[in-house]
N, C-alpha and C positions, 0 to 999 in steps of 0.2 A: 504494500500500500504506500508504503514510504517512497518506492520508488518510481512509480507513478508519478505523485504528489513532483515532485524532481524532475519527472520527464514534462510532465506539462507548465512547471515555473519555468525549464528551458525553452521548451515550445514557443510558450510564450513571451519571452525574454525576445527570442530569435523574431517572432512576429513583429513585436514592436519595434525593435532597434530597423526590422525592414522596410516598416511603415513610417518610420522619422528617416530612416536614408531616402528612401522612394520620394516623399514628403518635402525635402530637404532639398535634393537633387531637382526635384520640378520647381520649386521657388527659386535656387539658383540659374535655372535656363529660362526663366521668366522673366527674371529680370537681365540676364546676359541677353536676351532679345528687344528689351527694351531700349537696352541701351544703343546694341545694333539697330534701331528700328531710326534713334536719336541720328545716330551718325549718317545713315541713306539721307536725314530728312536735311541734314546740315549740306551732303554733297549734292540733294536736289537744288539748293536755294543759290548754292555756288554756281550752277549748272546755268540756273536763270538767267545769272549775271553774265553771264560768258557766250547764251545765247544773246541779250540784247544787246550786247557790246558793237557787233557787227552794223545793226540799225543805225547806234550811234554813232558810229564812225562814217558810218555811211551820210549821214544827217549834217554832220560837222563839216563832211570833206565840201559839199557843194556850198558853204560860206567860208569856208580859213582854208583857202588852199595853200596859203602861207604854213600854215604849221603843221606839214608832215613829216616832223621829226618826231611829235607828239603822237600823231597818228600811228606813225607807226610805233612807239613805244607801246602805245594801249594793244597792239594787233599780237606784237610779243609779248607784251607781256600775259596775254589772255592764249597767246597758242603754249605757252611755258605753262600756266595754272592748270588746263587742260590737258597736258600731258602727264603730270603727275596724279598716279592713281593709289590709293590707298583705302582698305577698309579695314573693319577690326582684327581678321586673320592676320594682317600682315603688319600691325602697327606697331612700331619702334618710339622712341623718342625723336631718334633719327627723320624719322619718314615723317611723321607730326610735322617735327619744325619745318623740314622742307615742302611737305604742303604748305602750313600757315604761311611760311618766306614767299612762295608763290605767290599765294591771294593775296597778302600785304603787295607785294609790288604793284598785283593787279588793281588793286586800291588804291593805291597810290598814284598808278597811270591813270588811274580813272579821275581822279582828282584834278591831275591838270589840266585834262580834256575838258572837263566840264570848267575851272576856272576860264576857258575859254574865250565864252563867251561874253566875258568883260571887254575882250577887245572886239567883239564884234555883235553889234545892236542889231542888225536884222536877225541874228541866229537867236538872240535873247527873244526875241520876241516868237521864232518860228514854233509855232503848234507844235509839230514832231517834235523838235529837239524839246519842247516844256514836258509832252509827254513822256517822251524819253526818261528823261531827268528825275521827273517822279516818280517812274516805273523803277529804275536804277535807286533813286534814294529808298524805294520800301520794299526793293531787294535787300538795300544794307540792312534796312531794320529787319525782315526776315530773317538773313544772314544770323546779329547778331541773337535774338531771340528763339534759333534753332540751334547755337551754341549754347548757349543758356540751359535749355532745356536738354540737350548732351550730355552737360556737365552734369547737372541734376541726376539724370539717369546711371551716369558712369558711376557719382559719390553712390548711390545706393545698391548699386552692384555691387561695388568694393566693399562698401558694408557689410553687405551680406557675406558676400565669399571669406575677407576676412573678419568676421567675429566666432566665438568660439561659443558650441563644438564642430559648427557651421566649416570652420575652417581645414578640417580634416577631411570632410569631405570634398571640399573643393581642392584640393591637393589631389588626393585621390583619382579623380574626376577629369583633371585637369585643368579648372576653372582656372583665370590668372588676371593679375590686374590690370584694368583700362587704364588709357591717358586721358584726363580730362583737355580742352583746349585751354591755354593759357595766353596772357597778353604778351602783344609782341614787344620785345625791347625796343625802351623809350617811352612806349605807350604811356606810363605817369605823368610825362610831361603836358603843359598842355602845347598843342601846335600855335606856332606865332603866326599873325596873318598881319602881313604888309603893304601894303597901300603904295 
């Protein structure tokens, strides 16, 4: 009878610790997809920006034919962004920054393209280049707002994966930690703007 009693405390020992691993293990790929889900949505919104780029350049070229040194900066620097590919299987610290170094350029080129327009008053005023402009500015804010929400998802995957006894299994498993997006150097500063 005793040993009965013995075989089903094992029994059931063996059930439960299956049903907290099984348990455990589906919470952890729940949120490791969440976070993958964050990051497509951050290199959709990049995607955007890379698709209107063309428009705008196109938009600019027929009033500042003068500044196609510009022009073409913004064209490399967006065929550079676009060629860097990365998603969570293959993320380094490495590969991060050289994304981010990308899109920072690409933002950057896109900057002086659109300060542009101070030197040229018909393009200020052209309907495309305005809608452009605003389609492009609530790209950035997209942009930053699916960084945002990346981050959010990667802190609470890392949580999960490491907190304990959570973290045994994620070893295990394989589970490993994400990179959150971080600011680009410099970014504290604020940008001078000169007249």
């Amino acid at each position: 009878m005793k040993k009965n009693k013995t075989l089903i405390f094992i029994i059931a020992a063996i059930i439960l610790i299956g049903a907290w691993a099984a348990s455990t293990y589906n919470s952890m790929v729940g949120v490791q997809e969440n976070a993958t889900t964050a990051f497509a949505n951050v290199q959709s919104t990049y995607q955007r920006r890379a698709d209107l780029i063309p428009n705008l350049v196109e938009t600019v070229k027929g009033y500042a034919a003068h500044e196609k040194q510009t022009l073409e900066d913004v064209v490399a620097a967006r065929s550079k962004a676009t060629q860097i590919t990365i998603d969570p299987s293959n993320m380094t610290p490495e590969k991060l920054k050289e994304f981010q170094q990308a899109q920072g350029e690409l933002g950057s080129a896109l900057g002086r393209l659109l300060a542009i327009q101070e030197n040229y008053p018909d393009l200020k005023a052209n309907e495309n280049f305005r809608d452009l402009q605003k389609q492009l500015e609530g790209t950035e804010n997209r942009i930053n707002e699916a960084r945002s929400k990346y981050n959010v998802a990667v802190q609470q995957y890392n949580v999960v994966i490491r907190s304990f006894p959570t973290n045994i299994l994620s070893r295990m498993f394989g589970f490993s930690q994400m990179m959150k997006y971080e600011a680009e150097a410099g970014a504290e500063k604020a940008p001078q703007v000169k007249f």
